[in-house]
C-alpha positions in Angstrom: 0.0 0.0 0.0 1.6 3.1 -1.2 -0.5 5.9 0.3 -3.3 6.7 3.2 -5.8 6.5 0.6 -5.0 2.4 -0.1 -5.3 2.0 3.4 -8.8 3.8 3.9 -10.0 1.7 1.0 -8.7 -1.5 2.4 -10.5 -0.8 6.0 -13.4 0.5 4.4 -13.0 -3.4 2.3 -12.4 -5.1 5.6 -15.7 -3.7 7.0 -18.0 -4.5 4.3 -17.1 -8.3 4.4 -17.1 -7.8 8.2 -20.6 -6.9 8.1 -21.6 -9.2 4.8 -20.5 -12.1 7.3 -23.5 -11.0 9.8 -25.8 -11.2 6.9 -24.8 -14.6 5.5 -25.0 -15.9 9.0 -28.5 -15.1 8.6 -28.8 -16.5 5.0 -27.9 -19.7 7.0 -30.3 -19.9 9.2 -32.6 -18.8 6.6 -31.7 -21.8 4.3 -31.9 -24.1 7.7 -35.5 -22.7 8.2 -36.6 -23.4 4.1 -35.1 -27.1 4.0 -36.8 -28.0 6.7 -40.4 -25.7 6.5 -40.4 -25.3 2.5 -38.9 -22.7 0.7 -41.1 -19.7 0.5 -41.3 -18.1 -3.4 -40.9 -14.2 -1.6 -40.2 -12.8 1.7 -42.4 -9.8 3.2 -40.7 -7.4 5.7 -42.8 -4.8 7.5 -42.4 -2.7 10.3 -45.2 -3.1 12.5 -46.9 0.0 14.8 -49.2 1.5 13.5 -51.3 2.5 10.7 -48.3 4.1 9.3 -46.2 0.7 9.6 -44.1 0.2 6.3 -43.9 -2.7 4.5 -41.9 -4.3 1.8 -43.4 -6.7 -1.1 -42.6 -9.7 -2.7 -38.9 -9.9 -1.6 -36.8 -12.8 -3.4 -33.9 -14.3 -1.6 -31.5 -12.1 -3.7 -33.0 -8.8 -2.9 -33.7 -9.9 0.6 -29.6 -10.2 0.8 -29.2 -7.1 -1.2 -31.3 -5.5 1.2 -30.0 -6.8 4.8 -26.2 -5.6 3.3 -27.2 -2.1 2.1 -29.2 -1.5 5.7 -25.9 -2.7 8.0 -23.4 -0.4 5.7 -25.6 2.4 5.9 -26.1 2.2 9.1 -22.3 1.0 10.5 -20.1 1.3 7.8 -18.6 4.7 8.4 -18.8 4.6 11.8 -16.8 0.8 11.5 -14.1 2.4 9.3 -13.6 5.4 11.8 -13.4 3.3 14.6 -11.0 0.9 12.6 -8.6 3.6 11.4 -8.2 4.9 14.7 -7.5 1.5 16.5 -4.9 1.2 13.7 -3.4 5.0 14.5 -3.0 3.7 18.1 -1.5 0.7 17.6 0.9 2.7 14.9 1.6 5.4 18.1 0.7 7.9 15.6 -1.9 9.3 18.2 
Protein backbone atom coordinates (compact mmCIF):
# COMPACT_ATOMS: atom_id res chain seq x y z
CA UNK A 1 0.00 0.00 0.00
CA UNK A 2 1.62 3.08 -1.17
CA UNK A 3 -0.52 5.88 0.34
CA UNK A 4 -3.31 6.71 3.20
CA UNK A 5 -5.79 6.50 0.60
CA UNK A 6 -5.05 2.43 -0.08
CA UNK A 7 -5.28 2.00 3.36
CA UNK A 8 -8.76 3.81 3.91
CA UNK A 9 -9.97 1.74 0.99
CA UNK A 10 -8.67 -1.50 2.44
CA UNK A 11 -10.52 -0.76 5.96
CA UNK A 12 -13.36 0.46 4.37
CA UNK A 13 -13.01 -3.35 2.29
CA UNK A 14 -12.35 -5.15 5.62
CA UNK A 15 -15.71 -3.72 6.98
CA UNK A 16 -17.95 -4.52 4.34
CA UNK A 17 -17.10 -8.26 4.44
CA UNK A 18 -17.13 -7.77 8.18
CA UNK A 19 -20.62 -6.93 8.12
CA UNK A 20 -21.56 -9.15 4.83
CA UNK A 21 -20.46 -12.09 7.25
CA UNK A 22 -23.53 -11.00 9.80
CA UNK A 23 -25.76 -11.20 6.86
CA UNK A 24 -24.79 -14.65 5.45
CA UNK A 25 -25.00 -15.89 9.00
CA UNK A 26 -28.46 -15.10 8.63
CA UNK A 27 -28.80 -16.51 5.04
CA UNK A 28 -27.89 -19.69 7.02
CA UNK A 29 -30.35 -19.86 9.20
CA UNK A 30 -32.60 -18.77 6.62
CA UNK A 31 -31.69 -21.78 4.32
CA UNK A 32 -31.95 -24.06 7.65
CA UNK A 33 -35.49 -22.72 8.16
CA UNK A 34 -36.63 -23.35 4.15
CA UNK A 35 -35.07 -27.06 4.01
CA UNK A 36 -36.82 -27.97 6.72
CA UNK A 37 -40.41 -25.68 6.50
CA UNK A 38 -40.39 -25.34 2.48
CA UNK A 39 -38.89 -22.73 0.75
CA UNK A 40 -41.13 -19.67 0.51
CA UNK A 41 -41.35 -18.13 -3.38
CA UNK A 42 -40.94 -14.25 -1.65
CA UNK A 43 -40.25 -12.77 1.74
CA UNK A 44 -42.37 -9.84 3.22
CA UNK A 45 -40.70 -7.36 5.65
CA UNK A 46 -42.82 -4.78 7.45
CA UNK A 47 -42.39 -2.65 10.34
CA UNK A 48 -45.19 -3.15 12.53
CA UNK A 49 -46.92 0.03 14.78
CA UNK A 50 -49.16 1.53 13.47
CA UNK A 51 -51.28 2.50 10.72
CA UNK A 52 -48.25 4.05 9.31
CA UNK A 53 -46.21 0.68 9.64
CA UNK A 54 -44.05 0.25 6.29
CA UNK A 55 -43.91 -2.68 4.51
CA UNK A 56 -41.89 -4.29 1.83
CA UNK A 57 -43.45 -6.74 -1.10
CA UNK A 58 -42.61 -9.70 -2.69
CA UNK A 59 -38.86 -9.91 -1.60
CA UNK A 60 -36.80 -12.79 -3.39
CA UNK A 61 -33.89 -14.27 -1.57
CA UNK A 62 -31.47 -12.07 -3.70
CA UNK A 63 -32.97 -8.78 -2.90
CA UNK A 64 -33.74 -9.86 0.56
CA UNK A 65 -29.62 -10.21 0.78
CA UNK A 66 -29.20 -7.12 -1.19
CA UNK A 67 -31.34 -5.47 1.23
CA UNK A 68 -30.03 -6.77 4.76
CA UNK A 69 -26.17 -5.62 3.33
CA UNK A 70 -27.18 -2.05 2.12
CA UNK A 71 -29.18 -1.52 5.70
CA UNK A 72 -25.86 -2.70 7.97
CA UNK A 73 -23.40 -0.45 5.75
CA UNK A 74 -25.59 2.42 5.92
CA UNK A 75 -26.07 2.20 9.15
CA UNK A 76 -22.34 1.00 10.52
CA UNK A 77 -20.12 1.30 7.84
CA UNK A 78 -18.63 4.73 8.42
CA UNK A 79 -18.84 4.60 11.75
CA UNK A 80 -16.81 0.85 11.49
CA UNK A 81 -14.15 2.35 9.33
CA UNK A 82 -13.57 5.40 11.78
CA UNK A 83 -13.38 3.27 14.64
CA UNK A 84 -10.96 0.90 12.62
CA UNK A 85 -8.65 3.60 11.44
CA UNK A 86 -8.20 4.87 14.75
CA UNK A 87 -7.48 1.51 16.48
CA UNK A 88 -4.86 1.19 13.73
CA UNK A 89 -3.40 4.95 14.50
CA UNK A 90 -3.01 3.68 18.12
CA UNK A 91 -1.46 0.69 17.63
CA UNK A 92 0.91 2.72 14.91
CA UNK A 93 1.57 5.36 18.13
CA UNK A 94 0.75 7.92 15.64
CA UNK A 95 -1.93 9.28 18.15
Amino acid sequence: MNNTNQVQKALENKAKKELAGVVDKFLIELNRLDREFHQPSFYYMVEHGGDEAKEFNCMNRNKVETCLKTMLQTAYLQSMVHKKTQELLTKLELL
